[in-house]
N, C-alpha and C positions, 0 to 999 in steps of 0.2 A: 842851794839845796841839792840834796843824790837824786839821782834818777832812780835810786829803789825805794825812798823812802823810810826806810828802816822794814822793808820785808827781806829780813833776813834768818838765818837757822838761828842766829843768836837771840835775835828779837824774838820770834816768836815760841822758842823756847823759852825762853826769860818773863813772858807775858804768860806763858799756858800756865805756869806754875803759880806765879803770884793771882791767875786767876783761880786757880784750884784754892790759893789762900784764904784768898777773901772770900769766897763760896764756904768755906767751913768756918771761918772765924762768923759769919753771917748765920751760920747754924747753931752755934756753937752762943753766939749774942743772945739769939733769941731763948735758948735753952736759959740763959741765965748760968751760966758752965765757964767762970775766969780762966781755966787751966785752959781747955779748947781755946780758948779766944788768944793765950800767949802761943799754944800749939800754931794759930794758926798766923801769927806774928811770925813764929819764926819759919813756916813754909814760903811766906809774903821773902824775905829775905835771903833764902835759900833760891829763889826763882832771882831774886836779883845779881847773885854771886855767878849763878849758873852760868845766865846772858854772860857776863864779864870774863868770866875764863872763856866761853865761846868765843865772844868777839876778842880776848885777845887769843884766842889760838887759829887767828882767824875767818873766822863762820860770822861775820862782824861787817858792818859797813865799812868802807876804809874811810882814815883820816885825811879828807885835805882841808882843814884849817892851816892859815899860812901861808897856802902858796899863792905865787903869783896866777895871773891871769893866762898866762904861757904854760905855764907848769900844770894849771888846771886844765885847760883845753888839753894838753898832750896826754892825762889823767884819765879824762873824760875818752880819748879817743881808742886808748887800750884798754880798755874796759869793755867800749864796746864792740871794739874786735875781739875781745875775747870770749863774749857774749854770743858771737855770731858763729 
């Protein structure tokens, strides 16, 4: 597991949005209103896209799936020198 957990600018951008989504698609249900509810489909999506260009432009947890146990520790260790 990261030691940030996914609190990152990409996550939680990527979260603020698709929660803006579902808060209107949720309005939008109850009104009984199908166009708000795809409106709010494609805000849920656009929140998703967001994260993904963030994190690959890096505002993103980094990747270490793959590495060895050596390559993680030295990973781990520049991170948190950079951190300091």
């Amino acid at each position: 597991m990261a030691n940030s957990h996914g609190h990152t600018p990409a996550a939680w951008t990527g979260v603020i949005i698709a929660f803006v989504g579902f808060c209107v698609g949720s309005v939008f249900m109850v009104l009984a209103e199908p166009i708000g509810v795809a409106a709010s489909v494609v805000i849920i999506l656009i929140g998703a896209v967001v994260g993904g260009l963030m994190r690959a432009a890096g505002l993103g947890q980094p990747k270490t799936n793959g590495l060895t146990e050596a390559q993680l520790q030295a990973h781990r260790q520049t991170h948190a020198e950079a951190r300091s």
